[in-house]
Each structure stands twice: as structure tokens, then as C-alpha cells.
C-alpha positions as CSV (number, residue, x, y, z in Angstrom):
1,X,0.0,0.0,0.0
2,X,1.2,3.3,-0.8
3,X,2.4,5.7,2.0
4,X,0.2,8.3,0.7
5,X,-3.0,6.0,0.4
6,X,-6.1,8.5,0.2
7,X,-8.7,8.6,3.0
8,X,-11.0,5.5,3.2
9,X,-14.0,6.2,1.0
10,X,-17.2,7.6,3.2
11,X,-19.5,4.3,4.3
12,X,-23.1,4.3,5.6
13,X,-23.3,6.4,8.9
14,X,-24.0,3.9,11.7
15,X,-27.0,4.2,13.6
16,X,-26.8,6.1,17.0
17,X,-28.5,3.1,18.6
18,X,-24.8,1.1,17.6
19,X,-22.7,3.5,18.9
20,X,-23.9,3.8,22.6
21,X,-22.5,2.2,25.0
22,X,-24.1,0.1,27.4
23,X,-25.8,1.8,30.1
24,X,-23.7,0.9,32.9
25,X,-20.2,0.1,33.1
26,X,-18.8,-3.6,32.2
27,X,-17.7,-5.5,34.8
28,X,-16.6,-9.4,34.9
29,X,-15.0,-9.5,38.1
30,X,-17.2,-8.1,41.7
31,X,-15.5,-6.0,44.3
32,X,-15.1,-8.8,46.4
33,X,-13.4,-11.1,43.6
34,X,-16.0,-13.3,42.5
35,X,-17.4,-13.6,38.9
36,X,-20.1,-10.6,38.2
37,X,-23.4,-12.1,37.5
38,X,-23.7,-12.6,34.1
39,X,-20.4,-13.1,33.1
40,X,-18.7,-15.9,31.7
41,X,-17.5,-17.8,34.6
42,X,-20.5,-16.7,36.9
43,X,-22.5,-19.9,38.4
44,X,-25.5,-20.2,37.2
45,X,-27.2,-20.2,40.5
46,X,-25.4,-16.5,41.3
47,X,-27.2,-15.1,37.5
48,X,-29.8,-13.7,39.5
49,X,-28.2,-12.9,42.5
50,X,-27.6,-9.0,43.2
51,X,-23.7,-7.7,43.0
52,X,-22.1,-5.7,45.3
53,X,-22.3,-2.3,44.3
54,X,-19.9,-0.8,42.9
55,X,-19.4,3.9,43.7
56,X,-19.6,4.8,40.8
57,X,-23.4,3.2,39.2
58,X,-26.7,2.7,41.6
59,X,-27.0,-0.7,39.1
60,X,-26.2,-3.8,38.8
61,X,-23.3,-3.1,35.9
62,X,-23.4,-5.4,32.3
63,X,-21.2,-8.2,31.7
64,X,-22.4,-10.1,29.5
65,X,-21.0,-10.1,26.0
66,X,-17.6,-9.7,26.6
67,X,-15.1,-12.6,26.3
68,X,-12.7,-12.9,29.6
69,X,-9.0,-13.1,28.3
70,X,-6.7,-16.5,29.0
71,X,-5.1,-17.1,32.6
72,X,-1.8,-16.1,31.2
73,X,-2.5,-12.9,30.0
74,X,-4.4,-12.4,33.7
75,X,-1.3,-13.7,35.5
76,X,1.1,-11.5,33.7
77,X,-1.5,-8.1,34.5
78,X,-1.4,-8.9,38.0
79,X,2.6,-9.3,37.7
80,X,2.6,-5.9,35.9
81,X,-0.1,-4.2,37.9
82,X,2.1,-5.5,41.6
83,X,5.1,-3.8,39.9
84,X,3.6,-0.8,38.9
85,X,2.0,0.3,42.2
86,X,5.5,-0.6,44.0
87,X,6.9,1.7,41.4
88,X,4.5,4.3,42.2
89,X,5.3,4.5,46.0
90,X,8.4,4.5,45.2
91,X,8.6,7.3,42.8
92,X,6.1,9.2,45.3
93,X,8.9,9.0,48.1
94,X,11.6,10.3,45.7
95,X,9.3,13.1,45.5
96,X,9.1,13.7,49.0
97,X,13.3,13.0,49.2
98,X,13.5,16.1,46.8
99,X,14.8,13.7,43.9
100,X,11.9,14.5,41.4
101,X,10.3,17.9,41.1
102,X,6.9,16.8,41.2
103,X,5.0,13.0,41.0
104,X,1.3,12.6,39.5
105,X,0.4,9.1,41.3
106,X,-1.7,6.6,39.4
107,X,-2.1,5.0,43.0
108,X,-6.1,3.0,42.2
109,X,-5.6,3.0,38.2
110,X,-3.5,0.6,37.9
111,X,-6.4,-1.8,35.9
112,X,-6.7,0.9,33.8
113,X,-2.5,1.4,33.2
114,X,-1.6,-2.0,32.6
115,X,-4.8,-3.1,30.6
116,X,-4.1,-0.6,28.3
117,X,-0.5,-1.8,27.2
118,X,-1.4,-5.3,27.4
119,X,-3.8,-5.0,25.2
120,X,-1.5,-3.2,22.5
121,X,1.2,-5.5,19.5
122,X,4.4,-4.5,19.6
123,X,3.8,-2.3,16.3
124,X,1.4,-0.3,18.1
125,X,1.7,2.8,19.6
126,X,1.1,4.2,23.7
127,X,0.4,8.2,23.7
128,X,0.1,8.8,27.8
129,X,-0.5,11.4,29.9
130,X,1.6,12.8,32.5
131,X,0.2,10.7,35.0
132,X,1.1,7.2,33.3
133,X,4.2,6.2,34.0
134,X,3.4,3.1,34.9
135,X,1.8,2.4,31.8
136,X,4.9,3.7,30.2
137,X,7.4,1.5,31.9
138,X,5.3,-1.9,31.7
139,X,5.1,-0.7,27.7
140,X,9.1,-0.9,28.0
141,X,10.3,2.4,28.9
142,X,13.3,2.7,31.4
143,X,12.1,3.8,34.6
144,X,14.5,6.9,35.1
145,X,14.0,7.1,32.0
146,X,10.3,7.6,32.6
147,X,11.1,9.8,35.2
148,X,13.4,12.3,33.9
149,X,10.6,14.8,32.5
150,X,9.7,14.5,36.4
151,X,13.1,15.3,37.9
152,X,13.1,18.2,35.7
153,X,15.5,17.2,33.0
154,X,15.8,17.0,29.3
155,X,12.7,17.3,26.9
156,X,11.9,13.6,27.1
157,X,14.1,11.2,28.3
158,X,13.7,8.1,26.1
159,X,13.3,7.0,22.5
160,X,9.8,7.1,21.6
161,X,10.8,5.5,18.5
162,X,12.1,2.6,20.2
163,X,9.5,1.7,22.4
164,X,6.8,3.2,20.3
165,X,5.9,5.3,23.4
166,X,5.0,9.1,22.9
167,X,6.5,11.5,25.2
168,X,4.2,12.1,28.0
169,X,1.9,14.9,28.0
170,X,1.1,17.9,30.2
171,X,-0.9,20.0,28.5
172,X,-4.8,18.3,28.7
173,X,-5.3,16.7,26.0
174,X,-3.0,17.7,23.3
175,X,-1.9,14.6,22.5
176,X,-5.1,13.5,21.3
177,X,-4.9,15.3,17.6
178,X,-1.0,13.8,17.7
179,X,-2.5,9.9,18.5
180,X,-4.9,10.8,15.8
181,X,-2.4,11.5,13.2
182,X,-0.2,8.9,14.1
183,X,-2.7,6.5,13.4
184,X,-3.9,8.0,10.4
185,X,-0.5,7.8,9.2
186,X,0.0,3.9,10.4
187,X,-3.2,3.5,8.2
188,X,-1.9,5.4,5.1
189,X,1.7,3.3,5.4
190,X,-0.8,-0.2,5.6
191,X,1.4,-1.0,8.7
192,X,-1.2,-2.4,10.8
193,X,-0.7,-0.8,14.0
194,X,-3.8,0.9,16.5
195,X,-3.0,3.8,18.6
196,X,-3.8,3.9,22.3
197,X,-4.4,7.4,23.5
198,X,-5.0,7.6,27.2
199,X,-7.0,11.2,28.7
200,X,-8.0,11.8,31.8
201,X,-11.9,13.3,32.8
202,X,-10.6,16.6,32.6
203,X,-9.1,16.4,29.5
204,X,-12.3,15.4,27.4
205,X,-13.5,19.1,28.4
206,X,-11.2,20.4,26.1
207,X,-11.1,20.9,22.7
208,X,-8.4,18.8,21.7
209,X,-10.7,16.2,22.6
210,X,-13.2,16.5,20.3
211,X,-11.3,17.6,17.6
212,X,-9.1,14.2,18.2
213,X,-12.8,11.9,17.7
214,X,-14.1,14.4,14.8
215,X,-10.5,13.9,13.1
216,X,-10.3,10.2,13.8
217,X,-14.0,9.2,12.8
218,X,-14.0,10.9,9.5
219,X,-10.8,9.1,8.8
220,X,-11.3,5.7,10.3
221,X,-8.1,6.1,12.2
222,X,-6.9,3.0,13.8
223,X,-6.8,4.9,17.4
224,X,-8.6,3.8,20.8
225,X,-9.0,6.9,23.5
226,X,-9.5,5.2,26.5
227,X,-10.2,8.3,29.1
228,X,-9.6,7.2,33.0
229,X,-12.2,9.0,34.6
230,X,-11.2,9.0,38.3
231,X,-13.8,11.3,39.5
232,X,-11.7,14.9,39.3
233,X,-9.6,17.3,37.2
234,X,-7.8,18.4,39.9
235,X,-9.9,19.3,42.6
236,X,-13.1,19.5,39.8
237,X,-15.5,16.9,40.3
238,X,-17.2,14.9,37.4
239,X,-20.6,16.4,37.6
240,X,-19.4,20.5,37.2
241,X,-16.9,19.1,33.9
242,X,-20.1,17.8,32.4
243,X,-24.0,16.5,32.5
244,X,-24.0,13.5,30.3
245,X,-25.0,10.6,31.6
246,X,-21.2,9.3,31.1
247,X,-18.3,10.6,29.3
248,X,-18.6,7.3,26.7
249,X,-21.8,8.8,25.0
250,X,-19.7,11.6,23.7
251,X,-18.3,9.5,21.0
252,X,-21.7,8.7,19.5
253,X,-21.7,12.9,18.5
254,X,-18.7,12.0,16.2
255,X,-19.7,9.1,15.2
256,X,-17.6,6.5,17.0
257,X,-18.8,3.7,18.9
258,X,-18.1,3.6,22.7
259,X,-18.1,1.2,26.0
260,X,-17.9,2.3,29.7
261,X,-16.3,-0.4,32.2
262,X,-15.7,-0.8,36.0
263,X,-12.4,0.8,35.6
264,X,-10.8,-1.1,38.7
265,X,-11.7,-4.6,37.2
266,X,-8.6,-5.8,35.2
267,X,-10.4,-8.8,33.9
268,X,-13.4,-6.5,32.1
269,X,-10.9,-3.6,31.5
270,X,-8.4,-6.0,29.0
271,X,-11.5,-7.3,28.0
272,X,-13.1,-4.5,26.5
273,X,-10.1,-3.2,25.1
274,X,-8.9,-5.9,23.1
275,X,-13.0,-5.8,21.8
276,X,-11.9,-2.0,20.5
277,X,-8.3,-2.8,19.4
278,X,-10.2,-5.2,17.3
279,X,-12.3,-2.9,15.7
280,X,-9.7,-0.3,15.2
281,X,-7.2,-2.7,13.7
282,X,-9.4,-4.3,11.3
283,X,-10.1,-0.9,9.8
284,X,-13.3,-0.1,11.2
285,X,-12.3,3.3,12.9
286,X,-11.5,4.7,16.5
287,X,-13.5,3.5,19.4
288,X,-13.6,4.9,22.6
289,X,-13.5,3.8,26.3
290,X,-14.2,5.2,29.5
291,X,-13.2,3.3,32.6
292,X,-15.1,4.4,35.7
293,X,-11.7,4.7,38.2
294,X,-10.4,7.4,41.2
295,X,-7.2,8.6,42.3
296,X,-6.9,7.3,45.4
297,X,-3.9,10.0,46.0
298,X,-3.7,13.8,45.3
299,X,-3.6,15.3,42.1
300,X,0.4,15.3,42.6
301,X,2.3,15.7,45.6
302,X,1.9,19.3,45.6
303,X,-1.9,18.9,46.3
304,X,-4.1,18.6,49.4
305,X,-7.2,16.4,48.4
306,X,-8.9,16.8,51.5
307,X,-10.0,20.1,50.9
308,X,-12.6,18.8,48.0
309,X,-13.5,15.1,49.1
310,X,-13.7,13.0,52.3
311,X,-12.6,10.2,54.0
312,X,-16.1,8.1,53.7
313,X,-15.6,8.6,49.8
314,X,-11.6,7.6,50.1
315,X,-12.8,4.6,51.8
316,X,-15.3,3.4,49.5
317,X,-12.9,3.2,46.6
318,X,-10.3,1.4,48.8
319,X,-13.2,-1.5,48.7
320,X,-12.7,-1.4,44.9
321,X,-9.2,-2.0,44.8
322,X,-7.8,-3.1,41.6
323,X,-5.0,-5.5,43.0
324,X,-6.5,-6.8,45.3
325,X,-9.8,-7.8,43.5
326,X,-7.5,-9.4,41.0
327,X,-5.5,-11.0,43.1
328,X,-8.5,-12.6,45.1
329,X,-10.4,-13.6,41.8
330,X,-7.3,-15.1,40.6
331,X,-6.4,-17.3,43.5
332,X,-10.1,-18.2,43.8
333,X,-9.8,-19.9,40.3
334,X,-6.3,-21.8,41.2
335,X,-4.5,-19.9,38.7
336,X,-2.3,-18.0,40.9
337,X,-0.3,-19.6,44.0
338,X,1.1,-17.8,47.0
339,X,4.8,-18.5,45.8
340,X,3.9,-16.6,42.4
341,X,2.3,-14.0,45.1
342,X,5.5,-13.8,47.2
343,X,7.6,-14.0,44.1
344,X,6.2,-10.8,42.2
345,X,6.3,-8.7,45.3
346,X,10.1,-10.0,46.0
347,X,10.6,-8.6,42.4
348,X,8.8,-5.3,42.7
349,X,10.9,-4.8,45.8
350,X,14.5,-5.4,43.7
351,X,12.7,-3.2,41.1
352,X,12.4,-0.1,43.8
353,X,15.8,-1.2,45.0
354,X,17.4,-0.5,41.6
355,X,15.0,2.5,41.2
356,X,16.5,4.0,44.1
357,X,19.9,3.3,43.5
358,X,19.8,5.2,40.4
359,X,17.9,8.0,41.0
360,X,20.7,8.5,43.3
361,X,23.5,8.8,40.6
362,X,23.9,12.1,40.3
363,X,24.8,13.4,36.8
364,X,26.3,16.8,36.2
365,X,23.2,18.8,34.1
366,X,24.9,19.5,30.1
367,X,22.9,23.1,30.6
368,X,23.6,23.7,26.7
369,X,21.7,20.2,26.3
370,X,18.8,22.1,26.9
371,X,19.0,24.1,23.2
372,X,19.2,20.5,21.7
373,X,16.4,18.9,19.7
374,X,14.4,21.9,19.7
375,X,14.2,22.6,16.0
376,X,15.5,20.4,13.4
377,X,17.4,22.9,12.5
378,X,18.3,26.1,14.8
379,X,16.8,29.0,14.4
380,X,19.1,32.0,14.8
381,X,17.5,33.5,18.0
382,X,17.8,29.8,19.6
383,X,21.7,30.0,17.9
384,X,22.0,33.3,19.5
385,X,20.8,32.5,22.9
386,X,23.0,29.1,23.1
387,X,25.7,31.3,22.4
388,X,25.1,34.0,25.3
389,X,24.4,30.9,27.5
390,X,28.1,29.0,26.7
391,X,29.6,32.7,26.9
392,X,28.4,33.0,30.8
393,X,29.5,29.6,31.7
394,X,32.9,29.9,30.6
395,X,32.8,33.4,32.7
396,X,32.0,31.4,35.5
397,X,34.3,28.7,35.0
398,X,37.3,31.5,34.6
């Protein structure tokens, strides 16, 4: 296929009916890590039986409809998912040891993080926010490498290239046109590959957003937006962002078909985005996902988030916890031991131990470093001000 292969001609416009997603959010695993009714594995004398219910949906969520991937994959989340929140605390006490500038914690997301890589080929591509590093080092990234943009040095501090990673975001949303267009262009080259583009709540309040969905619909790019909706832009809560009934039912305005799912159940988060990574790669278009999550810390470390929500509301989430639930549904069906158990956490341990080591390396800062990469080619102001720069640090050094 040519690298410049035209836009796919226009097919019939779905109807609105196909695009919704289903009225409460998936789940295949309880709180309490049993089967949800309904799903696959449930017995058939708990169909009827009420579920625990979950904070975020009065209703018994859906399940039904949605396959439940193989033990291995499950075994290998829970590996990645133990590893990323031991990460996470780790990288949130280097914060508070002044060794990075500032840490956005994904502490309670972690279903959403690792669900979102493991569903991805290694031709795909990740485009994360600033708070997925955890995402970004089970996709392959280096954690200090991961980190630097944290600790306040260089632009990026990897390869994107080699891990098909895209430098983490700030901004709200503006990587959303970028995942767009790089899976326009993976679609245009014939290479195959989907696009995961992660948002937060706050971010689908901005335009980027929905010129990202517009752009990616009318082009049938091979993108999934999976936004983690954990309850607050900051210190914003969900309901003065927006009154739709969910965030999902904003794709069907742009044409693109859309799930919500119990965002701290791994089992029906992989599951429901493997169902849109299939549509996207066979060439039907973007889909997009909401997973109902929370932040169980502050915004970053520089936040207080007691001053906008309680301790009752803390504590209900804590019940929902996206280890643990795995861990207990997992056990419960024999396919994961206490030595695996004791075994991952001895390696997330040796994995902070390293991480700490390090981080502790100090480097002298290349200050001119910071005029590389900027442009392909230097402009002459950036020129001019490198110049000024290496003339005051040879004054100092004299």
C-alpha cells in the first residue's frame, strides 16, 4: 500500500443506537473477587443474584457479551499491575526526598495502566499522559527514563521511536490530535498498527478532545482513546466538567462507537479493550472507552485532596481496589499460588531497590543540552541565545 493512500471512502453512517454504549459500566470481576453475575465464569445459581455495588453506578453493571481473556494474560496483569503500584510509591517517596520535582500518582488506576499496554502488538503505539508512568514502563520504557521529565531534565528522556511510546503529555489533552495522526498515518503506510491514546476526565473538556474523535472518525483512524475517569480534574468533580449521563456517550456525537467499564476490574478492562483494538485494527475506525476509576492520592504531591473530598468517599474506593480484587479472583480460580504472590512482590521490591539506586547517581546537568532537539534545525535566535548561554558559563568557569 502506498504511503500516501487517500482517506477511506465515506461508508453508511451507523446508527446512534450502535454507537452507545451500554448503560452501565462492564464488569466481569465483583469488588469482592468473585465472577459478576452474568459473566462468563459466573455460576448459574449467582445469574440472579444482586452484585455488590460498585461507587460509581446505583446498578447492577453489564457483563455479559464480553469474552474474559486467558489465565496467562491475567497472570502476567497482576505481575505488571504489583510492579507498577510498588513503582509508584516508590517514585512518590523520591518526590518527598527532593529527587523529582513533582510525582502525578496513578495509585487505584493501575487496571486501567496495565490493561491498556497489554492490550496493544508490539507495532502499536502508547500516547500517555503525564500521570502514566506506569503504563509507560510496563510498555518498555526505562524507569529513570520515565522519570526524567519528572526530575526536571531533558525534553523527554527516552526514544519514543524505540518503544513506540510518545513523550508524556502535560498539557490536557494535546496529544489527542497527535494519536490521531499517528494512526492516520500507520493506516496510510498499511502497517497495521492501532493507537492507544490515554486522557483523563478533565481532559475530554477540552477541545483537543473532540477535535481528536471528529478527526479520527472521519478518517477511520486506527486509534482507541480510553479516558480514565477517576472522579476529578484536579480538585473539579465529574458532575461541574459535564452533565452527560457518562463521558462514553460523547463518542456517539462524532460518530464512534463507545463502552464504559468498571475501571478497577482488570479482567473486564483488558477485556473491553482488546474488543476495540479489534475494531480499530481491522479498519473499522477509532472507538472509545471510559473506565469508571479514582485517584486514590492527590492530584500530585503538591496537592491537598482533602480540601474537595472525604474520608467516607476515600474509603469506598479502597473496597474497589484493583490488585487486590484481582488477586482474590485469581487465586479463587487456582491460577495463581502464594509463591507466584511472594515472588512478584520480591521482584517489585529489587525493582524499587534499583529504582532507588539510580535515582541516586547524580549526573552533572549539560545546561547547553537544553538548546538541543528543539528545531530540526536552529533558528538563529535559539543560535544566539546558546551562544550567550556557553559565553556566561565559561565566565564562570574563569
Amino acid at each position: 500500500m502506498s504511503a500516501t493512500t487517500a482517506a477511506p471512502a465515506p461508508g453508511p453512517r451507523p446508527a446512534a443506537e450502535a454507537l452507545l454504549p451500554s448503560p452501565v459500566p462492564v464488569r466481569l470481576v465483583t469488588e469482592d473477587g468473585e465472577a459478576s453475575p452474568g459473566s462468563p465464569r459466573s455460576p448459574r445459581s449467582a445469574r440472579s443474584a444482586h452484585a455488590r455495588q460498585s461507587p460509581q453506578s446505583p446498578q447492577s453493571p453489564a457483563s455479559s457479551g464480553h469474552r474474559e481473556p486467558a489465565a496467562d494474560r491475567l497472570r502476567e496483569a497482576y505481575r505488571q499491575m504489583v510492579l507498577g503500584r510498588r513503582f509508584d510509591r516508590q517514585a512518590s517517596a523520591l518526590t518527598r526526598q527532593g529527587m523529582l520535582a513533582v510525582y502525578p500518582s496513578s495509585r487505584g488506576q493501575e487496571a486501567c495502566q496495565i490493561a491498556g499496554v497489554l492490550a496493544l502488538r508490539e507495532e502499536d503505539w502508547l500516547f500517555p499522559t503525564y500521570r502514566d508512568t506506569v503504563a509507560m514502563v510496563a510498555r518498555g520504557v526505562d524507569p529513570v527514563e520515565a522519570l526524567t521529565l519528572l526530575r526536571g531534565d531533558w525534553h523527554c528522556g527516552f526514544d519514543p521511536t524505540a518503544v513506540r511510546v510518545a513523550p508524556p503529555c502535560t498539557p490536557l489533552a494535546t496529544q489527542l490530535p497527535h494519536a490521531a495522526g499517528m494512526a492516520d498515518a500507520l493506516r496510510r503506510k498499511g502497517e497495521g498498527g492501532v493507537v492507544m491514546a490515554f486522557v483523563g476526565d478533565g481532559g475530554t473538556s477540552e477541545g483537543d478532545f473532540h477535535e481528536a474523535l471528529n478527526f479520527a472518525a472521519v478518517f477511520r483512524a486506527p486509534v482507541v482513546f480510553l479516558v480514565q475517569n477517576n472522579r476529578y480534574a484536579i480538585s473539579v468533580p465529574l458532575d461541574r466538567q459535564t452533565a452527560a449521563p457518562a463521558l462514553a456517550y460523547k463518542g456517539v456525537g462524532y460518530g464512534v462507537p463507545s463502552e464504559q467499564v468498571d475501571g478497577n476490574d482488570l479482567v473486564a478492562v483488558l477485556a473491553v479493550l482488546d474488543a476495540a483494538v479489534e475494531h480499530a485494527r481491522s479498519g473499522r475506525g477509532p472507538y472509545l472507552v471510559e473506565a469508571h476509576t479514582y485517584r486514590m492520592d492527590g492530584h500530585t504531591n503538591a496537592d491537598d485532596p482533602l480540601r474537595y473530598r472525604d474520608d467516607d468517599e476515600v474509603r469506598r474506593w479502597e473496597a474497589a481496589d484493583p490488585v487486590r480484587r484481582l488477586e482474590t479472583y485469581l487465586r479463587g480460580r487456582g491460577v495463581l499460588t502464594e509463591d507466584d504472590i511472594e515472588t512478584v512482590r520480591t521482584e517489585a521490591e529489587e525493582r524499587a531497590a534499583e529504582l532507588r539506586t539510580r535515582m541516586g547517581d547524580e549526573t552533572p546537568p549539560d545546561l547547553l543540552g537544553l538548546f538541543e532537539h528543539v528545531y530540526a534545525e536552529p533558528t538563529p535566535q535559539l543560535r544566539e541565545q546558546r551562544d550567550q548561554l556557553a559565553a556566561e558559563l565559561k565566565d564562570t568557569e574563569s
